[in-house]
N, C-alpha and C positions, 0 to 999 in steps of 0.2 A: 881153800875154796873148792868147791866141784859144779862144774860146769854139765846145767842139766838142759836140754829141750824144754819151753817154755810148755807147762802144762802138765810137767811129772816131779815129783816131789823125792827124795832122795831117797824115802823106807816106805816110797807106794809107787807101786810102778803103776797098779790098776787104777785108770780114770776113768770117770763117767763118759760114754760118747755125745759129742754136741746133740744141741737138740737137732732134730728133722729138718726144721723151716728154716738151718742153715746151710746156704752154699757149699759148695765144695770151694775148697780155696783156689783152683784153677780157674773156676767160674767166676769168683768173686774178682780178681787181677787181671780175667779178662775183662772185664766190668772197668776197674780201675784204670786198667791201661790205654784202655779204647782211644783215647785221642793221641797217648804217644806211639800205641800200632800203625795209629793211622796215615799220624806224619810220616813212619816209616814203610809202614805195609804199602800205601798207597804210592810211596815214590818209586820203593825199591822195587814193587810188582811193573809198576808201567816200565821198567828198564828192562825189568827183566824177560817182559812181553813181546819185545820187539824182536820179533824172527828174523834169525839168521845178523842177527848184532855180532860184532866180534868186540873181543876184549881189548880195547884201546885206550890211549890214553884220554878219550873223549868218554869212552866208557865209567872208568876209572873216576876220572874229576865227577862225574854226576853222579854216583856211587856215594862219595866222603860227603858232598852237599848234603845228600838226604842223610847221611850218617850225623853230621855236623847240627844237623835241622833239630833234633831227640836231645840237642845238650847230651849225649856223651862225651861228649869232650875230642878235640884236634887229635889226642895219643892214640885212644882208642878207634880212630876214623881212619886214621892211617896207618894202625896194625892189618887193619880187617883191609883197606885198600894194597896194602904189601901181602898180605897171604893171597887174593883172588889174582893181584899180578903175577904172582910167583907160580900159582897153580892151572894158572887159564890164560897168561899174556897171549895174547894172537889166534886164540882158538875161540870159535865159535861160544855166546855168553851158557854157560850150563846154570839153570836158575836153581838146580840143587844144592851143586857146588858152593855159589855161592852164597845163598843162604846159612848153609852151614859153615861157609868159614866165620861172616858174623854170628853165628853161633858159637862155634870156638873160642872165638879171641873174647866174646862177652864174657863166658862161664869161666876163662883163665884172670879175668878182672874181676870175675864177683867170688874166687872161692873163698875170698877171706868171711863172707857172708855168711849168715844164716849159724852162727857158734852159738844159739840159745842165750839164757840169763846165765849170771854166774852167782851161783847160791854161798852166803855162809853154811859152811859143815855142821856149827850149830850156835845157835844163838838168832838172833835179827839178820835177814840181807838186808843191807841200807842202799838205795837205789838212787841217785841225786841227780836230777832231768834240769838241763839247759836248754837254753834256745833264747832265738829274740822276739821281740814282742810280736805277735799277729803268726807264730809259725806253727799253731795247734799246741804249745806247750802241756797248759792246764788238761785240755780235752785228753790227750792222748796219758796223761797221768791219769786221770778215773778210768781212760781203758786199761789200762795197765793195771790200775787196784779192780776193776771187774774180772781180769782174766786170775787174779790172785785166787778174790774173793768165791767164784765161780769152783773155783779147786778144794775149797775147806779152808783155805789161809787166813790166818789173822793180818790186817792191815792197818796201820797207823800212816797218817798222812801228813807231812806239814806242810804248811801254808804259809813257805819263803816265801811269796810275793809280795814282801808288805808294803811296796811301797804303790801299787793298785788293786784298789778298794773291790773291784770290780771280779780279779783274776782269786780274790780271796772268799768272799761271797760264793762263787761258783765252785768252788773246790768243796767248800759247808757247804752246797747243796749237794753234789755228787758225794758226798763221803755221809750223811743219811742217806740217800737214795740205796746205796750199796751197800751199807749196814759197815765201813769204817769207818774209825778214829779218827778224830781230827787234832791237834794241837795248832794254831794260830798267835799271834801276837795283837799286839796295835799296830795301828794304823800307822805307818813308818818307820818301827821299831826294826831293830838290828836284825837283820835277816840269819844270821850263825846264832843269836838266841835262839831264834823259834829251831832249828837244825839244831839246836843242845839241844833242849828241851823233847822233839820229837823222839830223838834216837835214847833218850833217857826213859822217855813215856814207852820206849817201844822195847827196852831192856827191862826195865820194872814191872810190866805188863805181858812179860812171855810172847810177845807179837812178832807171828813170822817174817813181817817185809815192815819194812817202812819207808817212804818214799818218799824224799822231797823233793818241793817246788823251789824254784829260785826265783827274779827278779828276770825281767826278759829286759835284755839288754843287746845294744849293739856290740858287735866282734871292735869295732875301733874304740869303745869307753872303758881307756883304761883302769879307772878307778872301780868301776863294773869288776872288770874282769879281775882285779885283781882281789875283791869281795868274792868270786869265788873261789879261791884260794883260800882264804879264811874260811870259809864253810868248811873246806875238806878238812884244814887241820883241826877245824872243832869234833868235827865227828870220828876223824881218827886219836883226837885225844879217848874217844869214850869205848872206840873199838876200834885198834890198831892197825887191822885188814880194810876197814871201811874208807872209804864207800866202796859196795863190790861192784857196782858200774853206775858210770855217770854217762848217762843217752843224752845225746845232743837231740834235739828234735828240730829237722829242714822241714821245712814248707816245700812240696815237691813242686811248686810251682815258680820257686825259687830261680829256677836257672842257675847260669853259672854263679851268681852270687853265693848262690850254697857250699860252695867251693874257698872265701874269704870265710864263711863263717864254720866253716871245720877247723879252716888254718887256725882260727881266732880263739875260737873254744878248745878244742884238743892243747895248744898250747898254756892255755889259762884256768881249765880246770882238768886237763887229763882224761878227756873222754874217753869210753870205750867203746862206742856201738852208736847205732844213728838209728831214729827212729824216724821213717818217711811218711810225714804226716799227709793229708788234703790228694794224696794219689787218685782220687777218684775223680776228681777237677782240672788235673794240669795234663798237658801234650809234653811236656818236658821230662819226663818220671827216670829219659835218661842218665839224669844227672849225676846218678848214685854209682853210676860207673868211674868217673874220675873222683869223686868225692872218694870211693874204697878205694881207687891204686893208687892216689896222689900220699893219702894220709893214712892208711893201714886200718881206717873204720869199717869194722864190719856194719851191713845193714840188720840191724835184728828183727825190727817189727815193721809193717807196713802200715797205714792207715786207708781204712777203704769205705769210709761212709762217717755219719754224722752219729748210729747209737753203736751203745757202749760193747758191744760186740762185734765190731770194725776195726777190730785188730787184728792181724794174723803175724804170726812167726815169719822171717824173710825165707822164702825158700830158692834159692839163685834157680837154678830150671825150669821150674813150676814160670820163674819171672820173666827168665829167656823165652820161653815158650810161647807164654800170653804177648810177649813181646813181637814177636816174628810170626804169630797167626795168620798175618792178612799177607803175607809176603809172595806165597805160595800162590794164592786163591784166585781162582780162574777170573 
């Protein structure tokens, strides 16, 4: 397998530049992040406001709260509270300093982030997206077959969800809208069929990517999860490397629950990556901080709107950044 940046093909380095009428992706996450900046920019500015504050343990505790408010998680709240004691105990508050210590401690939690897709060298990449129901599953697969399809890619899609009507339907719309493939079942038919049949249609068919859907399921339904388990080994009966990555997809609005359902999935289908869907709606977007150091998932894609161009690559700075905007601000 070779592990490429989302958007570059292995024998084309040259891609078309986005259109105009899109954002820069700084813009677009500062867009996204707004309420979780807020919860933070606005706590951590009023501490940081008050002149002539010294660095005390009263400092400190109201520091981790606003850290704790963002769902990063307790580890990361008292990394960044241990480096601002370690470097400022008893001295007047420095609002640089400590800015940039949660900037440190964030970007030492997110570098496992931003590793791109991992492509087959040649043949189909078979790309297999989990999650539970309501957490942008389906949506964020047609982003993922638009940013293919956008590149010149062939895409075959299947339509694991069989067992609602609803999550099937909308995949057949998005896969004409886009101009890919679809392969489908009935209507509660065995979900590792339609996953044969896709990754077979996507071998016989010369088809760059094939992606499938599963069944949105809770992290506690063990029979669920262990359905994804059969999936993987039907697809690596048909290509031995496959699936080249299985994306959990969190609801960024998630909260700490996001955190049960990495443990849930990674252990039950072997996830590799996390796609951060509804970013554009939640105060919580911290969440992806312990969600990467607890379980070693990197975050690959973000989600930041509702059309099919509201994907972006995770970039960890770009995120740190839009993240700590308002911290600074007069």
């Amino acid at each position: 397998m070779a592990i490429f940046g989302f958007g570059r093909k292995a024998d084309d380095a040259e891609q078309p530049a986005p259109p105009p009428e899109r954002r820069g992706l700084l813009d677009r996450l500062r867009a996204g992040l707004a309420k979780t900046a807020q919860v933070l920019g606005t706590d951590v500015r009023d501490l940081l406001k008050r002149e002539g504050r010294l660095v005390d343990d009263a400092f400190l505790e109201e520091l981790r709260g606003a850290l704790v408010r963002t769902d990063m998680g307790p580890g990361a709240a008292e990394a960044i509270v241990a480096d601002v004691r370690e470097r400022q105990r008893a001295r007047v508050v420095d609002p640089e300093a400590v800015v940039d210590s949660i900037r440190r401690q964030l970007l030492e939690r997110l570098q496992a982030a931003g590793t791109g897709i991992s492509m087959a060298m040649s043949g189909p990449t078979v790309i297999l997206v989990t999650g539970v129901n309501g957490s942008g599953k389906t949506t964020s697969i047609a982003k993922l077959a638009n940013r293919f399809v956008r590149e010149g890619r062939r895409v075959v899609l299947g339509a694991g969800d069989t067992f609602r009507a609803a999550a099937v339907e909308q995949l057949t719309t998005w896969a004409q809208r886009l101009g890919a493939e679809l392969v489908r079942g009935e209507a509660g038919s065995d979900p590792a069929s339609v996953a044969h049949r896709a990754v077979a249609r996507a071998l016989e068919g010369g088809f760059d990517v094939c992606i499938i859907d599963t069944a949105g399921r809770l992290q506690t339904q063990a029979n669920l999860m262990q359905e994804l388990a059969k999936i993987r080994r039907v697809i690596a009966k048909q290509i031995p490397e496959a699936p080249h990555e299985v994306l959990l997809v969190i609801d960024a609005t998630a909260g700490q629950n996001a955190l049960s359902q990495a443990k849930g999935f990674k252990e039950a289908a072997g996830c590799t990556g996390i796609v951060l869907a509804k970013l554009d709606g939640s105060a919580r977007g911290g969440v992806i901080v312990p969600v990467t150091e607890q379980f070693g998932l990197p975050v690959k894609f973000v989600g930041l709107g509702e059309s099919p161009d509201d994907l972006e690559p995770f970039d960890p700075e770009r995120f740190v950044a839009a993240l700590l905007e308002g911290a600074l601000a007069a």
